[in-house]
N, C-alpha and C positions, 0 to 999 in steps of 0.2 A: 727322687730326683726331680728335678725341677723340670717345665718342659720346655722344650726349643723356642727360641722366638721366631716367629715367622718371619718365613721370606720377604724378602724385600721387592718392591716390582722397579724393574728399570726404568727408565726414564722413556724408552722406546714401547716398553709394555704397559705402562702407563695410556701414553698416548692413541695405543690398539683400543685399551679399554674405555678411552673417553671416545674415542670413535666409533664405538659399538654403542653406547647408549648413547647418542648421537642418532645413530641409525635407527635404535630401536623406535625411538621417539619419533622421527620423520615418519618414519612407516604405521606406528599405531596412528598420527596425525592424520596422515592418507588415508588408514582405513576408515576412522569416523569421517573425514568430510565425503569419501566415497559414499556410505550410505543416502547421504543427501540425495545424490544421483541415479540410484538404482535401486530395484524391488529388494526384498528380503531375499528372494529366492536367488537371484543374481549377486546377491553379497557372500550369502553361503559358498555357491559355486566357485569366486572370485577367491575364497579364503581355504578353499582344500586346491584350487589350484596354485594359488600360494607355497601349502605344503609340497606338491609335486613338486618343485622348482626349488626350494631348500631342499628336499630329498636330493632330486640331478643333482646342484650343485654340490653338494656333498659325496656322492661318488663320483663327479668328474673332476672337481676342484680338487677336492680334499682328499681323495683315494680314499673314503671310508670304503668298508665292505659292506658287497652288497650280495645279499640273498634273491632268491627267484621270488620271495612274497614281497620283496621291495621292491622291484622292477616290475611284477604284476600287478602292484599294487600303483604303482608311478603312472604305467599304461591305462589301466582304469581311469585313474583318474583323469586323464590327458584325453580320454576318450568322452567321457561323461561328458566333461568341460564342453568338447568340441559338438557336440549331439545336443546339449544343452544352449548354446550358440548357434545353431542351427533350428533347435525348435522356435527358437524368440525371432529369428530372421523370417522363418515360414510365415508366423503369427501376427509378426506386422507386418508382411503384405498381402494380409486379406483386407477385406473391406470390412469396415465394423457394420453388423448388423443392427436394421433399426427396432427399437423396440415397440412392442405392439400399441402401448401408452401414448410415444411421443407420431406413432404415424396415426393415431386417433384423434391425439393433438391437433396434426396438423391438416385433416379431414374437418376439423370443426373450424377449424381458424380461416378455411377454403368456401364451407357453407357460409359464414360470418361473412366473409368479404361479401358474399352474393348478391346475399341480403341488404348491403348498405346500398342505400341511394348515390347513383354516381355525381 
């Protein structure tokens, strides 16, 4: 027997699907020009917090089921994220330390002025 012809998409499901790769593409476009902007280690981060947020919105939106390794899994991450956010706010506000090289540097460049006739 011959096999079914496939379903047909409406005209409304249609237009879901063209707005979904729509989306998709907006979003991969963000992620590469984000790069531009921030470390590796801050893009990583940026992109499993990503997944936490499909995860929520998938059991709040959508009523998928959710298990306790999905929801400990969501909080992790949510946590990481936030600890990780906090360690980069700590780190930029110390003072950058100078390096032994450039304060040698500038102990020679101090002799050198001394030396020149005013």
């Amino acid at each position: 027997a011959p096999a079914p012809p496939p379903p047909r998409l409406s005209t409304a499901d249609g237009m879901l699907l063209l707005a979904s790769c729509v989306n998709a593409v907006a979003i991969s476009w963000a992620g590469i020009n984000a790069q531009a902007y921030v470390t590796a280690t801050t893009f990583m981060v940026l992109a499993n917090l990503n997944k936490f947020v499909v995860v929520a919105f998938g059991i709040a939106v959508l009523h998928e089921a959710s298990s306790w390794q999905a929801v400990v899994g969501c909080g992790t991450s949510l946590l990481g994220g936030a600890a990780y956010a906090r360690a980069r706010s700590n780190l930029a506000s110390r003072p950058t330390p100078v390096k032994c090289s450039e304060a040698e540097a500038d102990d020679e460049d101090d002799e050198k002025a001394s030396l020149q006739p005013a």
